[in-house]
Structure formats: structure tokens, C-alpha cells
N, C-alpha and C positions, 0 to 999 in steps of 0.2 A: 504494500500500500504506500510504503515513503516512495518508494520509484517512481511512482504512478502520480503521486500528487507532486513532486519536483517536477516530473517530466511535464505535467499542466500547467505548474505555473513558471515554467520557463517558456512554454511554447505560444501562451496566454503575453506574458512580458514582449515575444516577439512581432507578435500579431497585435496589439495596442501598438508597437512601436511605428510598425510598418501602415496602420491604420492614423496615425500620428502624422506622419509625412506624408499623406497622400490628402489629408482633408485640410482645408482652411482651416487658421488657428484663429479664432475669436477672443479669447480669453488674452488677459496681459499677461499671465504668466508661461517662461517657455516649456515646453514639453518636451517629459522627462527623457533623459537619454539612457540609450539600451546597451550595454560595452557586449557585443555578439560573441565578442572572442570568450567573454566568460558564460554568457548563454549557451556557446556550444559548447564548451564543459560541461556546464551544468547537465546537458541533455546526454551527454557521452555518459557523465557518470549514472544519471538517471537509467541509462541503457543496459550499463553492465550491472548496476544493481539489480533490475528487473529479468535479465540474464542469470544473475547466480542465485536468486528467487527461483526461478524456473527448474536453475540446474536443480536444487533441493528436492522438489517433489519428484521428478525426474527418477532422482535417486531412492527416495521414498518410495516411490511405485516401483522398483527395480526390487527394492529389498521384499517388498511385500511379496510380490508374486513369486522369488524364491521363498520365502517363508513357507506358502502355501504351496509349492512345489514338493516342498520336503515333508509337510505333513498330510500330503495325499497319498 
């Protein structure tokens, strides 16, 4: 679930930023700036955390069906 909810709100951060510079600014204050190079960090790490998540169950359901392998 942390993978999940980084991975939102960096991609959220990208997409206001990019919806930022495409519409007229009204407001006097400037809009806020988005440093991409740490966004796509953030989304890398957001990636392999949701990766080594995956690998767990993976592993989980591997051990199970030997478990049940051996007591059939």
C-alpha cells in the first residue's frame, strides 16, 4: 500500500504540474515547481517497492503449494 500511495502522489505532483503550465495563471501567486528528477525517483522507488511486494506473495504462494505438495 506505501508503493501504491507514493506512486499517486508523485504521478498526481506530475500531472498538476504539467496541468500548471498548460492553463493561464490567474492567481498572483507563482505555481509551484515540480524538481522531475526527484519525481522520477520517487516513482523508481515507488516501482521496486511495489516489485519486492509482489516478489513476497510470489514467494508465499510458492511455499504454500509445496507445503500442500508434501502433505498430499
Amino acid at each position: 500500500m506505501i508503493a501504491q500511495g507514493s506512486f499517486d502522489r508523485a504521478a498526481q505532483r506530475i500531472a498538476d504540474a504539467s496541468n500548471q503550465s498548460t492553463q493561464p495563471t490567474r492567481s498572483v501567486q507563482p505555481p509551484d515547481s515540480v524538481d522531475f528528477s526527484t519525481e522520477a525517483v520517487t516513482l523508481l522507488a515507488a516501482r521496486n517497492q511495489f516489485q519486492a511486494n509482489a516478489q513476497v506473495f510470489q514467494v508465499g504462494d510458492k511455499m504454500q503449494k509445496k507445503l500442500l505438495d508434501i502433505m498430499a
